[in-house]
KEPAMI-257871 format. One record per residue (C-alpha): chain; y, z, x. Coordinates in Angstrom, 1 decimal. Layout:
! KEPAMI-257871
<rec unit="A" py="Y" pz="Z" px="X"/>
...
END
This chain:
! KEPAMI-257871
<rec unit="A" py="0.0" pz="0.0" px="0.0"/>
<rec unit="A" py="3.8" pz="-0.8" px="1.6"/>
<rec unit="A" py="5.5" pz="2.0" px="1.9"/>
<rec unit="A" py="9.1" pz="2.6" px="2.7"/>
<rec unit="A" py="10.0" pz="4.1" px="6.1"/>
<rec unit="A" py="12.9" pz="5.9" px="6.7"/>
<rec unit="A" py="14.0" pz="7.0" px="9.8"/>
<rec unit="A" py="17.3" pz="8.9" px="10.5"/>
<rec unit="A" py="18.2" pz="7.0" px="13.5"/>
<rec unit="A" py="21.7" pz="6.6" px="15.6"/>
<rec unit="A" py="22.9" pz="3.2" px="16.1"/>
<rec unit="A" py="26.2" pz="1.8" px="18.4"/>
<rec unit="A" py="29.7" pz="1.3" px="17.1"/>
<rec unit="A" py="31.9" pz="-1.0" px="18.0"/>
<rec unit="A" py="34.8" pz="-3.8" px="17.5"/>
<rec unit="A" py="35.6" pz="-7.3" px="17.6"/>
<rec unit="A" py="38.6" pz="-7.0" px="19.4"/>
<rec unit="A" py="39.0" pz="-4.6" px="23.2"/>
<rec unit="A" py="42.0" pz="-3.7" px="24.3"/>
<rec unit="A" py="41.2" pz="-4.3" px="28.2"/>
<rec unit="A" py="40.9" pz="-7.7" px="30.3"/>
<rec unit="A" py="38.2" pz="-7.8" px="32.8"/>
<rec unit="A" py="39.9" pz="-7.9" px="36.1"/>
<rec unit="A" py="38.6" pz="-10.3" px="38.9"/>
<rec unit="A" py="35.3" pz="-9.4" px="40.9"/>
<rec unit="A" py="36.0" pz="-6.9" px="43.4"/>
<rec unit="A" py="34.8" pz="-5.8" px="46.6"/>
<rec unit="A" py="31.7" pz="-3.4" px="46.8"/>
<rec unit="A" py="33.3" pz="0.3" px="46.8"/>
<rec unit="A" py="32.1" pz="2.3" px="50.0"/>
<rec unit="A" py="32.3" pz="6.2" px="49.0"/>
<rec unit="A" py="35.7" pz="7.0" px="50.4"/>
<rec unit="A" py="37.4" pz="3.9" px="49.7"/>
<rec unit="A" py="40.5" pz="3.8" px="48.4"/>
<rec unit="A" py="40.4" pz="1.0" px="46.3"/>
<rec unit="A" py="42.0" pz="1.7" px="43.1"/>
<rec unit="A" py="40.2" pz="2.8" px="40.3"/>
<rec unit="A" py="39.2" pz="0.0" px="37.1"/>
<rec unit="A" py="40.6" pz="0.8" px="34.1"/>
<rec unit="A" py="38.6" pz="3.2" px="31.5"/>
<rec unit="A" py="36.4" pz="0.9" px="28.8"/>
<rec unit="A" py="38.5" pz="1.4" px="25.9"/>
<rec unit="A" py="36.6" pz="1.0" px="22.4"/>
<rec unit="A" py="38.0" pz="1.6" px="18.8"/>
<rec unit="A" py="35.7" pz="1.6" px="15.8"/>
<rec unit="A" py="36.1" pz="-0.6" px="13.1"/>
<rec unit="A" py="32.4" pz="-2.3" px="12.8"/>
<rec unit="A" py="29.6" pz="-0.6" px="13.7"/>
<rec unit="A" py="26.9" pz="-2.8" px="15.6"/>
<rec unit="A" py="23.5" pz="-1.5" px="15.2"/>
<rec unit="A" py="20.8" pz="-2.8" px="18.1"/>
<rec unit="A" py="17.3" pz="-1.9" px="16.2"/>
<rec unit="A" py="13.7" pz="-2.0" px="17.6"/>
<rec unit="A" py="11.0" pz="-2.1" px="15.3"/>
<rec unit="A" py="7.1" pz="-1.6" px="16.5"/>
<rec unit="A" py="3.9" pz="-1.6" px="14.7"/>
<rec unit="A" py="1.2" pz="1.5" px="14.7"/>
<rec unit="A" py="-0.1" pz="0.0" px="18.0"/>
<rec unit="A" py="3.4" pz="-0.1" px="19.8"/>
<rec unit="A" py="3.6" pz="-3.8" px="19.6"/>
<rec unit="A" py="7.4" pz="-5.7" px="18.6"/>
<rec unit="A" py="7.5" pz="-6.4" px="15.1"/>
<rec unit="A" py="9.9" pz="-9.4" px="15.2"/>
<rec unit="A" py="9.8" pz="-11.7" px="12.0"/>
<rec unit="A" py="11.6" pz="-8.9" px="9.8"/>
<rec unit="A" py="14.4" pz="-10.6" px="7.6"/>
<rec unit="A" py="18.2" pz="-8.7" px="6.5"/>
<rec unit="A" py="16.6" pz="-8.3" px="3.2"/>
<rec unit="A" py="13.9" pz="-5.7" px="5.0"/>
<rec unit="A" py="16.7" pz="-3.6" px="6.2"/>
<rec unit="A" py="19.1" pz="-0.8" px="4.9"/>
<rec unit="A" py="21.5" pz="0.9" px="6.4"/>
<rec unit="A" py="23.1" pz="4.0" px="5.4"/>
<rec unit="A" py="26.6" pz="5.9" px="6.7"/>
<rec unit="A" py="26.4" pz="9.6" px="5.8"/>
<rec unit="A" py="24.0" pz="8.8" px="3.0"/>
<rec unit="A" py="26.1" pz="6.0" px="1.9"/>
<rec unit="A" py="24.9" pz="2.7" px="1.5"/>
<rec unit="A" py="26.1" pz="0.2" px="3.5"/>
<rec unit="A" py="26.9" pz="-4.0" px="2.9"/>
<rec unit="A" py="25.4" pz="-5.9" px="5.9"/>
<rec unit="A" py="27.9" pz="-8.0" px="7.5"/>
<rec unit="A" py="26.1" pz="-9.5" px="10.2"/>
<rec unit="A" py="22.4" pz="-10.0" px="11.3"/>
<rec unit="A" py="20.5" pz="-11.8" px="14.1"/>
<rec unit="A" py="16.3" pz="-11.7" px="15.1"/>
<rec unit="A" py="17.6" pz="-14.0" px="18.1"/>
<rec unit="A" py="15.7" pz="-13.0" px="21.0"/>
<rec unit="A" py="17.9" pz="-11.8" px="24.1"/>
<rec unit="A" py="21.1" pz="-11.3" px="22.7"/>
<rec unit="A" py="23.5" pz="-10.9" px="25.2"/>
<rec unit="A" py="24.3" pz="-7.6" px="27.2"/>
<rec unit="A" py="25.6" pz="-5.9" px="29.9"/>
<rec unit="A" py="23.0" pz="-3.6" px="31.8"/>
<rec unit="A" py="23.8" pz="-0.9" px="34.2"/>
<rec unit="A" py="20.9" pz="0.1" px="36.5"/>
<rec unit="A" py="21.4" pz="3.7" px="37.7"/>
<rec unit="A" py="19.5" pz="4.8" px="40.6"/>
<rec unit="A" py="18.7" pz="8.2" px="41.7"/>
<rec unit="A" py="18.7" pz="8.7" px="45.3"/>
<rec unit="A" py="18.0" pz="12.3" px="45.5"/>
<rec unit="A" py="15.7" pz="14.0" px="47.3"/>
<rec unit="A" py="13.4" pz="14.8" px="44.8"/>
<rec unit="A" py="12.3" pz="10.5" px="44.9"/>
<rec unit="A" py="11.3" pz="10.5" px="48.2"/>
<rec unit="A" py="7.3" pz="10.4" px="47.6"/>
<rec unit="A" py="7.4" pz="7.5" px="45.1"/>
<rec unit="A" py="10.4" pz="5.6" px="46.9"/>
<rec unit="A" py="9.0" pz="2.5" px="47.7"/>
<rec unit="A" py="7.7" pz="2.1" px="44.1"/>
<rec unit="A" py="10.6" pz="3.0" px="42.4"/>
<rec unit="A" py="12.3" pz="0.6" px="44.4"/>
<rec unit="A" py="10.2" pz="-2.0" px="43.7"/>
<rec unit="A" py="10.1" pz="-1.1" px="40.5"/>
<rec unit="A" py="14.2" pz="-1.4" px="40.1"/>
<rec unit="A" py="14.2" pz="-5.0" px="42.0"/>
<rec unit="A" py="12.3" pz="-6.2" px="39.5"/>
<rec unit="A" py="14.0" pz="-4.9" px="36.1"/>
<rec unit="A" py="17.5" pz="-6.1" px="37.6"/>
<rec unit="A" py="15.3" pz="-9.7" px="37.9"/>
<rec unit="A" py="13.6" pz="-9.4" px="34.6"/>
<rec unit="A" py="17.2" pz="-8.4" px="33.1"/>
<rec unit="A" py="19.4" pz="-10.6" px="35.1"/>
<rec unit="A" py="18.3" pz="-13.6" px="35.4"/>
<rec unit="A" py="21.1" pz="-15.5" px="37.1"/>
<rec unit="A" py="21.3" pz="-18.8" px="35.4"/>
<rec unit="A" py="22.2" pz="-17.2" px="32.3"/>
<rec unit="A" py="25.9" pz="-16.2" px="31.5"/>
<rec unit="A" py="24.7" pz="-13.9" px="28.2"/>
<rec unit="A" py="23.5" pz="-11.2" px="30.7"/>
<rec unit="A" py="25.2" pz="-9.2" px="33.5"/>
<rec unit="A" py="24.6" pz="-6.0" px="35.7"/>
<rec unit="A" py="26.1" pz="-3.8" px="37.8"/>
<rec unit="A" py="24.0" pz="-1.0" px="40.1"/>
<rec unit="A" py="25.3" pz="2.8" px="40.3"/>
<rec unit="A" py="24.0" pz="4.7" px="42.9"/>
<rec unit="A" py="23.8" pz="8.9" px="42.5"/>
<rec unit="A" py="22.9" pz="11.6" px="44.7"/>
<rec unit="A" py="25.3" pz="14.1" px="45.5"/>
<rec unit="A" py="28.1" pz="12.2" px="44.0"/>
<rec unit="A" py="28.2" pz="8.7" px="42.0"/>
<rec unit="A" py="28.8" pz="5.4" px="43.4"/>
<rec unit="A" py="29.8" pz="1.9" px="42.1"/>
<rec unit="A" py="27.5" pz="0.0" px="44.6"/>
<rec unit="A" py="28.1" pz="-3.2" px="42.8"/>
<rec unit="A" py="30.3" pz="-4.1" px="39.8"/>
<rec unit="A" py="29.4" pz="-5.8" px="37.0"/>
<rec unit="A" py="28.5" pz="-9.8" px="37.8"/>
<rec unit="A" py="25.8" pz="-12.1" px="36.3"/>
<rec unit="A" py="24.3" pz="-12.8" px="39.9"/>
<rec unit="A" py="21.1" pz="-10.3" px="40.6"/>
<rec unit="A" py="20.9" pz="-10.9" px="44.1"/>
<rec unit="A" py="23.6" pz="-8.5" px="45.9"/>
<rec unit="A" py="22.1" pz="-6.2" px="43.3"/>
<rec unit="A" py="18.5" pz="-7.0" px="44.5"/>
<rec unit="A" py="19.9" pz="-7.0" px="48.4"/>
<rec unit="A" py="21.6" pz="-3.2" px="48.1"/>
<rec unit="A" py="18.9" pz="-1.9" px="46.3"/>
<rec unit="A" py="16.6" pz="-3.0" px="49.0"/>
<rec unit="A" py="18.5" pz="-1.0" px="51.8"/>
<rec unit="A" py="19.2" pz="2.1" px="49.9"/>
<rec unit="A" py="17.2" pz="5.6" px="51.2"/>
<rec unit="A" py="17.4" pz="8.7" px="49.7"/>
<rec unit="A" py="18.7" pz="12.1" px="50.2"/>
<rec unit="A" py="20.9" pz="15.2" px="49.2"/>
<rec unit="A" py="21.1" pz="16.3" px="45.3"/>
<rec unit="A" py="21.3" pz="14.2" px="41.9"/>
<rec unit="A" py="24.8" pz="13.5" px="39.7"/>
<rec unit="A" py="23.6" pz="11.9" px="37.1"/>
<rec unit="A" py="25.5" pz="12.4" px="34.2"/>
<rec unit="A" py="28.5" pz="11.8" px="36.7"/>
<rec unit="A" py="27.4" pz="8.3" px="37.2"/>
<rec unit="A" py="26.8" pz="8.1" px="33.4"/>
<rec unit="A" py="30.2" pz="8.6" px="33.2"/>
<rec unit="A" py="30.9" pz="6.4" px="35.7"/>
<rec unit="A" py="28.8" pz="3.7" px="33.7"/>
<rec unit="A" py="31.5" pz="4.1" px="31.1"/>
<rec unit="A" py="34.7" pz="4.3" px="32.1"/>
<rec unit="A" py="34.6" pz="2.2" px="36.3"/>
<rec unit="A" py="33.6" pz="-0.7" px="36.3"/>
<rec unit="A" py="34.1" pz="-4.9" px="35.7"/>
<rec unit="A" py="34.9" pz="-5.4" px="31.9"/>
<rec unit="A" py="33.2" pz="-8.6" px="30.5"/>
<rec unit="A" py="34.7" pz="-10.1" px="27.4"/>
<rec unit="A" py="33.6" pz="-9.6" px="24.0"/>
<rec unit="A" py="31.8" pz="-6.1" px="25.1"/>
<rec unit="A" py="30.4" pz="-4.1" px="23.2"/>
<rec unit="A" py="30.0" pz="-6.4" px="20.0"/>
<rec unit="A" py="28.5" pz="-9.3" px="22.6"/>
<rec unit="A" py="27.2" pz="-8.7" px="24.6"/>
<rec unit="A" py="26.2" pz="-5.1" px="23.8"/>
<rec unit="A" py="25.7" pz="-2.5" px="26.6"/>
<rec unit="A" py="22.6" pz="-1.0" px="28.1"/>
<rec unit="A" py="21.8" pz="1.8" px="30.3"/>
<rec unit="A" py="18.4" pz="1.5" px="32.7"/>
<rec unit="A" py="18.1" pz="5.1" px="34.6"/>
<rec unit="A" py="15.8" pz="5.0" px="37.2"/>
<rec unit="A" py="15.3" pz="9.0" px="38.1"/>
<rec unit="A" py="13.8" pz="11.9" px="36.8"/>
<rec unit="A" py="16.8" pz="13.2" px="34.4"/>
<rec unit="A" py="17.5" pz="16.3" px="36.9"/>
<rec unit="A" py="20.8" pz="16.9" px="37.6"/>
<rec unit="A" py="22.4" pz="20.0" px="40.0"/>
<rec unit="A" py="25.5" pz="18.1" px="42.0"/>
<rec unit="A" py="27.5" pz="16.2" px="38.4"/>
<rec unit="A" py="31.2" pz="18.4" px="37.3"/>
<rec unit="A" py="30.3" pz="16.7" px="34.2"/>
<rec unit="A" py="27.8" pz="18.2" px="31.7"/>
<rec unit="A" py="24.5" pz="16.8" px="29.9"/>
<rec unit="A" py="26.8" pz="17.0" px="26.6"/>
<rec unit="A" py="30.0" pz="15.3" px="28.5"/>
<rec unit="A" py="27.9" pz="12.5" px="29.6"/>
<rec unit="A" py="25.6" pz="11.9" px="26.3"/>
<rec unit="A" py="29.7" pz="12.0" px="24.3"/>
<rec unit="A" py="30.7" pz="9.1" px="26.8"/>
<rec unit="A" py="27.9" pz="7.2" px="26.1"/>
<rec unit="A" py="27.9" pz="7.3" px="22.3"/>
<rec unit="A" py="31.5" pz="6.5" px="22.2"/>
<rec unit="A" py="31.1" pz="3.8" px="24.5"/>
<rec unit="A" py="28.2" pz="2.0" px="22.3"/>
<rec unit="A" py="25.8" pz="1.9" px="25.3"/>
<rec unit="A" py="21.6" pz="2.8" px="24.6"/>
<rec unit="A" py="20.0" pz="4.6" px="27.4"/>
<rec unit="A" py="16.6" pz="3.6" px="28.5"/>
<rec unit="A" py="14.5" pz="5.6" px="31.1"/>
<rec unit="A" py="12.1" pz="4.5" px="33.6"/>
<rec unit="A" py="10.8" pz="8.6" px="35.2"/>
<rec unit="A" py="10.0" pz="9.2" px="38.4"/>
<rec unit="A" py="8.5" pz="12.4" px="37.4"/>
<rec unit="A" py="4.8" pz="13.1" px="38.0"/>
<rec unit="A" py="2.2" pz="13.0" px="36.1"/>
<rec unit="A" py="0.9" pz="16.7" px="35.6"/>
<rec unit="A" py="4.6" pz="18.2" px="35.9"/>
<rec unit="A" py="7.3" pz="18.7" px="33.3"/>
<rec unit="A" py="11.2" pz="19.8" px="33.6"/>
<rec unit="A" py="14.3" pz="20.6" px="32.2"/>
<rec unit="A" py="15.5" pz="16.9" px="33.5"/>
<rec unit="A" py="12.9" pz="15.3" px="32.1"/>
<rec unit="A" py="13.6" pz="16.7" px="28.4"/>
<rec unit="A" py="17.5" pz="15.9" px="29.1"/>
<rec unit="A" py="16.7" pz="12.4" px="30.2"/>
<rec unit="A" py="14.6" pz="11.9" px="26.5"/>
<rec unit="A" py="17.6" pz="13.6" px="24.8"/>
<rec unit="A" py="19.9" pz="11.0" px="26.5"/>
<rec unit="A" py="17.5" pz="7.9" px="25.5"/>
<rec unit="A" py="16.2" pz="9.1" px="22.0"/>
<rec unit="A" py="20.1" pz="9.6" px="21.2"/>
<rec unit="A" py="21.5" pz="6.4" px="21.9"/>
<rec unit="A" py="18.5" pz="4.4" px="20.4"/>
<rec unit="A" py="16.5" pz="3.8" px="23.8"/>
<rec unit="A" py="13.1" pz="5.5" px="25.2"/>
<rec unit="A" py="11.2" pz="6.5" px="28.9"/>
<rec unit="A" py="8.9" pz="5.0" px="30.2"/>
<rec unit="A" py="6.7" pz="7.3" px="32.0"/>
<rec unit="A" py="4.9" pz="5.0" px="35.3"/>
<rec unit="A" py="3.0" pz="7.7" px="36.4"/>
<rec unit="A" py="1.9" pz="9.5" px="33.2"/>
<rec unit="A" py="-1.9" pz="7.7" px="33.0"/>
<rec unit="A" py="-2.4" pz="7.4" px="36.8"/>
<rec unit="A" py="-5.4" pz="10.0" px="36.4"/>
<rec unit="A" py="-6.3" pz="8.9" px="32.8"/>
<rec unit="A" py="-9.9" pz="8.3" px="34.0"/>
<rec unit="A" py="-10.4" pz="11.0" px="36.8"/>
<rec unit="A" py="-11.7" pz="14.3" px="35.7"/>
<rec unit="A" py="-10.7" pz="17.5" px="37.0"/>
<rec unit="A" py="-8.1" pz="16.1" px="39.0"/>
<rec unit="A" py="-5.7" pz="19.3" px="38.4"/>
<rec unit="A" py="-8.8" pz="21.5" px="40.2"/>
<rec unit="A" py="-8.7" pz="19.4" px="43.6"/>
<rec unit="A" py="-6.2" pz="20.2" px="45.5"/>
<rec unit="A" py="-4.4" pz="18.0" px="48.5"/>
<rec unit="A" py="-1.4" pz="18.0" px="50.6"/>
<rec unit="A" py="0.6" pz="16.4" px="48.5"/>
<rec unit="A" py="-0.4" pz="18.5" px="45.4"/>
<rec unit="A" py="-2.9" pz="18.7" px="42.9"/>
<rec unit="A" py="-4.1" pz="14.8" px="42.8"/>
<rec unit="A" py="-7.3" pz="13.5" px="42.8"/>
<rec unit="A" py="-6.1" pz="9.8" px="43.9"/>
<rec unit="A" py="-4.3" pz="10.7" px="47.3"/>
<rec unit="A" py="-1.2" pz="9.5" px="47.5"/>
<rec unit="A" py="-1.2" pz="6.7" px="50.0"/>
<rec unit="A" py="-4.5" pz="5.3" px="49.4"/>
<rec unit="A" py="-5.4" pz="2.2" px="48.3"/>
<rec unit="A" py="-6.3" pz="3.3" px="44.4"/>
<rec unit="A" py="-4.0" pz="5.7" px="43.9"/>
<rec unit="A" py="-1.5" pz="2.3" px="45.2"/>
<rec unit="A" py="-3.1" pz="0.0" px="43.1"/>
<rec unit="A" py="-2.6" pz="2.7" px="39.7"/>
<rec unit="A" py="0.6" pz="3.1" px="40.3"/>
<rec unit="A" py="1.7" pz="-0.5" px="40.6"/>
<rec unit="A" py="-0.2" pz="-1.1" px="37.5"/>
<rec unit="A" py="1.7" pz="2.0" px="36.2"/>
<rec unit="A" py="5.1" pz="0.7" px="37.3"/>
<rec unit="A" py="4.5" pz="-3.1" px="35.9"/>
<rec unit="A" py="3.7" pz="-1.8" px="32.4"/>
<rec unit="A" py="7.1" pz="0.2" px="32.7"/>
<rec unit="A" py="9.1" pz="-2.5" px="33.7"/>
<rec unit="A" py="7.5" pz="-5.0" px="30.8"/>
<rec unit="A" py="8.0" pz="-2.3" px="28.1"/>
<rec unit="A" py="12.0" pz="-1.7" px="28.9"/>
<rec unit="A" py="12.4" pz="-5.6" px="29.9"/>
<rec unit="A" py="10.7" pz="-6.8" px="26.3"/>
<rec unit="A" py="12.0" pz="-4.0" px="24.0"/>
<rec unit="A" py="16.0" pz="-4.6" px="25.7"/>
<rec unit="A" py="15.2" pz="-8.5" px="25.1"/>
<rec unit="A" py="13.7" pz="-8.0" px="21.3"/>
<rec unit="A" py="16.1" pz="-6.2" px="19.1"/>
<rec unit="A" py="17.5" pz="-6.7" px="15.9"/>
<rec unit="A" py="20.8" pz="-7.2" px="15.8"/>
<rec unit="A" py="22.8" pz="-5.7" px="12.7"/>
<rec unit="A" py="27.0" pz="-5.0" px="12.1"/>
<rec unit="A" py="28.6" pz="-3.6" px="9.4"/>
<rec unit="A" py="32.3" pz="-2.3" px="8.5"/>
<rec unit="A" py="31.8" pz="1.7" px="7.2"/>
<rec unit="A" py="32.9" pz="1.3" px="3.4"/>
<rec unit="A" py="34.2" pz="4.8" px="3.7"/>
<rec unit="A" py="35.6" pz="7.3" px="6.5"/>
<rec unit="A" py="36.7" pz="10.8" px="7.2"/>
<rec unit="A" py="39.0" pz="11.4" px="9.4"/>
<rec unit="A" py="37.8" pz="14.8" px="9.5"/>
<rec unit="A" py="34.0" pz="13.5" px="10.6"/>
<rec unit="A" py="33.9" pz="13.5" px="14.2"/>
<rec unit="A" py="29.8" pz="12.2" px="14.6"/>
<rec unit="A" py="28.7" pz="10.1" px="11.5"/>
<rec unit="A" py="25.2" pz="10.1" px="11.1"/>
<rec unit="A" py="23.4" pz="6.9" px="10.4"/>
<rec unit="A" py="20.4" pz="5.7" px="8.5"/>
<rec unit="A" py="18.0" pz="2.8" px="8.9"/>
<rec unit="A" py="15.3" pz="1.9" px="6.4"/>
<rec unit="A" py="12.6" pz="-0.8" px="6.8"/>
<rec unit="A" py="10.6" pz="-1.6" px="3.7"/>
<rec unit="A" py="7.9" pz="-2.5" px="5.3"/>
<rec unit="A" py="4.5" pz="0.5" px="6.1"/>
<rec unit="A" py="3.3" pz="1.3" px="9.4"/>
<rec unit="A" py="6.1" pz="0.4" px="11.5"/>
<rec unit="A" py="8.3" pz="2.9" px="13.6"/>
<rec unit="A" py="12.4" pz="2.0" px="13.6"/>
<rec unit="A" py="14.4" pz="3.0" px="17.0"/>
<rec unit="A" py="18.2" pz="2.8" px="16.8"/>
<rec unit="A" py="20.8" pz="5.4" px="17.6"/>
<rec unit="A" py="21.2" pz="8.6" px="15.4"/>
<rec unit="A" py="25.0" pz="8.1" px="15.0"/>
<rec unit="A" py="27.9" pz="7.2" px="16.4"/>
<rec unit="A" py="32.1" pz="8.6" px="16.9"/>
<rec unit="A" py="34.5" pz="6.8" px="14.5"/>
<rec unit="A" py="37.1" pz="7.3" px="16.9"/>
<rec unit="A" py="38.5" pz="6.2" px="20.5"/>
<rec unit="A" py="37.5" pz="8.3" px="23.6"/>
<rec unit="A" py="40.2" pz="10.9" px="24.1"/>
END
């Protein structure tokens, strides 16, 4: 029998028209430079744009839905669908953010890898609908290269970076949103997209969790995850880096999480490099991991490139209602919805 599935879900805002003019490419920023700083991304809110993902029970995309499947609701209000697109890879600007902290040193190479090849899955380079820039964070955040639809010096800086000290990422969160190369018609299209690549712990940032999840919402951008954390191991950073994704209408991907899935006992043999079964190093723990780190990169490279698009103007408004909760229904059974939970009917501060 069909059922109806609702899911109260949080989806971007955004406007046709931005206030800012993206400035010409500039130089890489080296940490102390005193270059002067890009203007903040300004966005008003007059048409909410809602990116939505839509799987099946088995996790696969469901992509031949119609507008007529959908509803959308603002604070329990029904809403008229302006706009509405199945088109596969819409445009969009993606930021990769990479931790270089300390605590990625065992998986480096991997993650590495791993990063090269979702900035050449997401950037292709002979299409103008898609752009990138990389952010760098360790003890502070860095611009490392500003928003251009050429992967390569992204690919070539990635490739010599090494990491060390502490982890500021919701300072280069912040970053994301407010320093860096403005390209026209953001955030309607192309929308914006966040790719972490780190664990979600964060003990050098002077902004907060909340700071940085605010900035993100307000600046329409979904947060995807790709964890360097452990299989076997759980922290605070890892529940703040699902908070920051779930949010804003993205997911982790956890590489790691099934490298033991078919060894038994592997929390009872003990090595050097912890409790693993598969020692690191060898050539099957190698060859899990890789397999680990290719299923990540396809499931954050196919879900960013197979999203509904939907837009609508709010029929009402409070100017008392700071966060206005939003509401997407798929009448369709057996299929789970993923947008963001809500968005901020007002400018930045």
């Amino acid at each position: 029998m069909i059922s109806r599935v609702a899911v109260s879900l949080l989806v971007v805002v955004s406007l046709y028209s931005q206030s800012a003019t993206p400035p010409a490419q500039k130089p890489d920023v080296a940490p102390n430079s005193q270059s002067p700083t890009p203007p903040p991304i300004q966005v008003q809110v007059n048409e909410v744009i809602v990116p939505v993902t839509v799987t099946d029970e088995k996790g696969r995309f469901v992509s031949d839905l119609d507008q007529k499947d959908f509803t959308i609701f603002d604070e329990g209000k029904q809403q008229e669908i302006q706009f509405f697109t199945r088109e596969r890879s819409q445009p969009a600007v993606i930021g990769f953010l990479m931790d270089l902290s300390n605590s990625s040193r065992l998986h480096w190479k991997s993650y590495q890898d791993a990063a090269v090849e979702l900035v050449q899955n997401l950037i292709p380079g002979d299409n103008p609908k898609f752009s990138g820039y990389l952010i760098g964070y360790s003890n502070g955040a860095e611009l490392l290269k500003d928003t251009n639809t050429d992967p390569e010096p992204m690919v070539q800086k990635l490739q010599k970076l090494k990491p060390s000290g502490g982890s500021a990422l919701y300072d280069a969160i912040y970053m994301a949103c407010t320093s860096r190369k403005l390209i026209q018609g953001e955030p309607i299209e192309p929308r914006r997209v966040l790719v972490i690549i780190g664990d979600g712990h964060d003990n050098a940032s002077k902004k907060t969790l909340d700071e940085a999840l605010e900035i993100a919402q307000r600046n329409l951008v979904t947060i995807y995850g790709v964890s360097t954390m452990a299989f076997g191991f759980g922290s605070d950073g890892q529940k703040n880096l699902t908070r920051l994704a779930e949010e804003t209408g993205g997911r982790v991907e956890y590489p790691l999480e099934n490298v033991y899935k078919d060894v038994a006992g592997f929390l009872s043999t003990p090595s050097d490099e912890g409790n693993y079964a598969l020692k690191v190093g060898t050539g099957q723990y190698a060859a899990e991991l890789a397999n680990g780190m290719y299923r990540a990169v396809e499931a954050v490279v196919g879900e960013v490139t197979t999203q509904y698009i939907i837009r609508y103007v709010p029929n009402s408004s409070d100017a008392k209602k700071q966060f206005r909760e939003i509401e997407v229904k798929v009448d369709i059974g057996n299929v789970k919805v993923r947008a963001r939970k809500g968005y901020y009917p007002f400018a930045v501060p």
